[in-house]
N, C-alpha and C positions, 0 to 999 in steps of 0.2 A: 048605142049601147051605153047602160050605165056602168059605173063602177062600182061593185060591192064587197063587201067583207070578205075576203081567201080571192079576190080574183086582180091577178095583177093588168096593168095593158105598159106597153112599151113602146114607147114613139121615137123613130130614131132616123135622121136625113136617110135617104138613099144617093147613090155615086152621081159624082156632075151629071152628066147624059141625062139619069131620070128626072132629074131636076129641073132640066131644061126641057123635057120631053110633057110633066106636070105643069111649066107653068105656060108652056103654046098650048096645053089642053085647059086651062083656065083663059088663056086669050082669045079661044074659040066661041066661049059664052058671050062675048065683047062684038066679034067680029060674024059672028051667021046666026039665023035663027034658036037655036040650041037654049032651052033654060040655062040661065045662071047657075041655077042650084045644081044643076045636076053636072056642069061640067064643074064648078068649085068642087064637089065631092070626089068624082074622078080624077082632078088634080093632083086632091089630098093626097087619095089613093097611089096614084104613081108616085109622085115624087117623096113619100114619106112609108116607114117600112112600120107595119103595124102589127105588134104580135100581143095575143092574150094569153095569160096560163094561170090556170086554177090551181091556187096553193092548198097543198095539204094541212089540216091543222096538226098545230106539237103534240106527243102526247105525251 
């Protein structure tokens, strides 16, 4: 997703656990057949808390 004008995105850690829970799921890519790509994304996805919100324009 890209970023555009009125849309915010917010990246922000998730607590220990998910952390550790994201990066055995990025070590998975490493150690069993599994694409790279696809467990780095699912990593991201666990371990970091990703929220978008569409901003209103001022009037």
């Amino acid at each position: 997703m890209l970023s555009r004008p009125g849309l915010a995105l917010y990246l922000a850690p998730r607590e220990l656990p998910f952390i550790l829970i994201g990066g055995a799921i990025g070590a998975l890519g490493v150690w069993s057949a599994a694409p790279m790509e696809a467990a780095a994304v699912t990593a991201f996805l666990v371990a970091v808390q990703v929220k978008a919100e569409i901003l209103k324009p001022h009037s």
